[in-house]
N, C-alpha and C positions, 0 to 999 in steps of 0.2 A: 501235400496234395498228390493224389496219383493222375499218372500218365489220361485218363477217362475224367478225370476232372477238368483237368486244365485242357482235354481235347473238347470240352462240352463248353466250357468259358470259350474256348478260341471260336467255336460255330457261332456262339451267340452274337458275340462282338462283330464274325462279319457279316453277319446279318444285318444287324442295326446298324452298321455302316457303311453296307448295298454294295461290297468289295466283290470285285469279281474272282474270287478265292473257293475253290471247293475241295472237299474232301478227297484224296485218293487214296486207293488200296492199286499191292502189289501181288503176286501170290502165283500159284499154281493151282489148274480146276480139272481134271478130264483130263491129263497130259498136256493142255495149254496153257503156257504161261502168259500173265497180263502185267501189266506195269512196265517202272523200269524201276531194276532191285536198288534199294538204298534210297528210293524216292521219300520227298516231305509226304506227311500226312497230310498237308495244306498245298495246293498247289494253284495258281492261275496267273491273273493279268492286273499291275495297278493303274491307276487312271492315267498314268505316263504312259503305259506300255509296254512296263520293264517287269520282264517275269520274277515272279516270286514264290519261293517254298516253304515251308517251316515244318521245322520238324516238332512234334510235341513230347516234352518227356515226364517224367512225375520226378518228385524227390528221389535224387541219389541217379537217376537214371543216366544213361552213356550213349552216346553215339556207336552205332556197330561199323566197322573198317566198311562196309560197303554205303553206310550214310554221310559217312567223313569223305569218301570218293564222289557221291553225288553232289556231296555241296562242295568240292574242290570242283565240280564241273559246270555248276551253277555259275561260281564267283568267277571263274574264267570264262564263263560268256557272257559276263554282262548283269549277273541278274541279280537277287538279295536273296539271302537265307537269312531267316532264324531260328535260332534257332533256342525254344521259346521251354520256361520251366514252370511258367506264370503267364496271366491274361497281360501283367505290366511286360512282360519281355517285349511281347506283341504291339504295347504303344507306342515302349519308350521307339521301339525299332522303327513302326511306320511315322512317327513323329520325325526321327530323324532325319528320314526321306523329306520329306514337307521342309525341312531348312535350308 
C-alpha cells in the first residue's frame, strides 16, 4: 500500500469517528516557513485531551531523523504517536488508548 493510500484510509476513519484529528502539512512558501519540521501528517486532540500525531508511511517507508526527533518530543510531553503503515496501526493504537 502506498504512503497516499494508507493517508486516504487514515482521513476516512477519522471522519467516521468525529476524531478531532486533521491533516497537517510543513513546508516552505515565499521565504516562509509553516509547520514544525518532522511533524505527524495527522495531528489534533483525543477526547481525553491528550494530543496526538501519526505519521503515515507506505510499504518499506522510514521515518526521516527530523520525524524520529518530533516524536521523541511528542512522547516526552505526554502525548501518543503512531506511527501508522495501515488503517489497523491506527485501531489497534486508538484501541489501546480506550483500555
Amino acid at each position: 500500500m502506498t504512503e497516499s493510500e494508507v493517508m486516504l484510509e487514515i482521513s476516512a476513519y477519522i471522519r467516521v469517528k468525529g476524531l478531532m484529528i486533521y491533516r497537517t502539512n510543513t513546508g516552505r512558501r515565499g521565504g516562509v516557513s509553516y509547520g514544525i519540521k518532522g511533524s505527524g501528517d495527522f495531528t489534533g486532540l483525543l477526547p481525553s485531551g491528550q494530543y496526538i500525531a501519526i505519521e503515515a508511511k507506505g510499504e518499506g517507508g522510514k521515518q526521516s531523523q527530523d520525524q524520529k526527533n518530533f516524536q521523541e518530543r511528542v512522547l516526552k510531553n505526554n502525548g501518543i504517536y503512531i506511527l501508522a503503515f495501515s488503517l489497523e496501526d491506527i485501531k489497534n493504537g486508538l484501541t489501546d488508548l480506550e483500555k
